[in-house]
N, C-alpha and C positions, 0 to 999 in steps of 0.2 A: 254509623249509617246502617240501617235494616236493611236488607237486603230480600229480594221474596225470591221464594223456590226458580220462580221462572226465568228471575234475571239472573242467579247462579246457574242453570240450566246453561242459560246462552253462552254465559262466560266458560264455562266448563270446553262448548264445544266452539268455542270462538279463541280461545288460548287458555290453555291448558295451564300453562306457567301463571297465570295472573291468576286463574279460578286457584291454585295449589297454592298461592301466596296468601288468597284470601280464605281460604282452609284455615291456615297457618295462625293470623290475625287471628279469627274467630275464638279459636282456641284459645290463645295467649290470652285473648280477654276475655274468655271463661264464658262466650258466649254458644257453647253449644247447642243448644236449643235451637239457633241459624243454621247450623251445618247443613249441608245441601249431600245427608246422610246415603241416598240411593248412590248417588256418583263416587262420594269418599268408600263406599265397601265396593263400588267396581275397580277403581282406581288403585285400588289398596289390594285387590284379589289378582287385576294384573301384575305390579309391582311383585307380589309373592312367585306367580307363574313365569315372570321374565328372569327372575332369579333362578328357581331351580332348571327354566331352560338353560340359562348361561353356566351353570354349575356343569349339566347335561354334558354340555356342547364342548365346555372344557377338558371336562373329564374323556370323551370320547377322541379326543385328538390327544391329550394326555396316551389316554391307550394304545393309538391307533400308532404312533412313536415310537413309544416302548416295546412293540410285538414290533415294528419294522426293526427297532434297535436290537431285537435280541435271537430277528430269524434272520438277518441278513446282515450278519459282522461285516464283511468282505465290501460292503455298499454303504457302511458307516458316515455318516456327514456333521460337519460341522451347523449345519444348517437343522438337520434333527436333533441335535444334543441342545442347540439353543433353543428349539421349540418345549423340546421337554422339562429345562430349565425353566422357560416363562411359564406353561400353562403349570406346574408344578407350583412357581410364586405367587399366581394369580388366585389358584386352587384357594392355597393354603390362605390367603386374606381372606378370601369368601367364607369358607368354613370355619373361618371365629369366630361364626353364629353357629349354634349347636342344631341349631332347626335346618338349617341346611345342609350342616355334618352330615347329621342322620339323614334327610334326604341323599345326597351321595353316597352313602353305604347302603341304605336300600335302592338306588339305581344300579348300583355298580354290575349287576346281571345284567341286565338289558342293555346296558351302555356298552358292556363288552362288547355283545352280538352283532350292535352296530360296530363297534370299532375293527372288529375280523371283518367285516366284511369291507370296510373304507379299507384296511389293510391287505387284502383281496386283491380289490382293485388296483390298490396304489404296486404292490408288488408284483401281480402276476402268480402269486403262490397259491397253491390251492389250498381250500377249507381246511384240510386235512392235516396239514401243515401246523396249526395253531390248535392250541388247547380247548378241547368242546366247552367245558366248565372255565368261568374265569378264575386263572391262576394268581388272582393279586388280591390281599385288601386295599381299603383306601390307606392304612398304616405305611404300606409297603410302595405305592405310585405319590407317595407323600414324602418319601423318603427320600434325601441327600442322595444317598447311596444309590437311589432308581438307578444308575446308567453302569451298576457295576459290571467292569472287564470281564 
């Protein structure tokens, strides 16, 4: 069944899931010339940005951990060692795409900046307290070893 731009339109913003299925179809039957092209490059451009936000978002709580873990021994929790365990696991599946590696290693400035500052907040410590430059690669907040004594 052809399908016209207008009725992929509808379905697109009528359920998303069924327009994505019939994406799917389309293709599998080699009928590209149907694609409902405007939508599949917006869909496809959010898809890219919801990733490297979530990459972002990980890696900034990733950090925000580790500077708690390593300016306040004395305040130590089980509850941060777990968190920097998951975002450290989660990380590390995300970035078996190399496009998004390299997105987190060119974040990783700016993600600090935020993360001293959530770490700021969450401790009470001031700015001054934490390294102005970030002191990590992603090698090294990727590492087993992150939580060394």
């Amino acid at each position: 069944m052809i399908r016209t731009v207008e009725s992929l339109t509808e379905l697109y913003e009528a359920d998303e899931t069924a327009w994505l299925e019939t994406m799917a179809e389309l293709i599998a039957d080699g009928r590209i010339d149907e694609l409902d092209c405007a939508h599949l490059q917006e869909f496809l451009t959010d898809m890219a940005n919801r990733d490297k936000r979530e990459v972002e978002s990980r890696l900034g709580v990733l950090m925000m951990h580790v500077l708690k873990w390593t300016h306040q021994e004395k305040k130590r929790s089980k509850s941060w060692r777990r968190t920097i365990v998951n975002q450290r696991r989660e990380l590390t599946k995300m970035l078996k795409s190399g496009v998004l590696r390299k997105h987190a290693a060119d974040a990783l400035a700016a993600v600090y900046r935020d993360a001293v500052d959530d770490a700021v907040l969450e401790t009470g410590l001031p700015t001054t307290e934490f390294p102005r430059e970030c002191p990590y690669t992603l090698q090294m907040l990727l590492a087993e070893d992150v939580l060394r004594e």
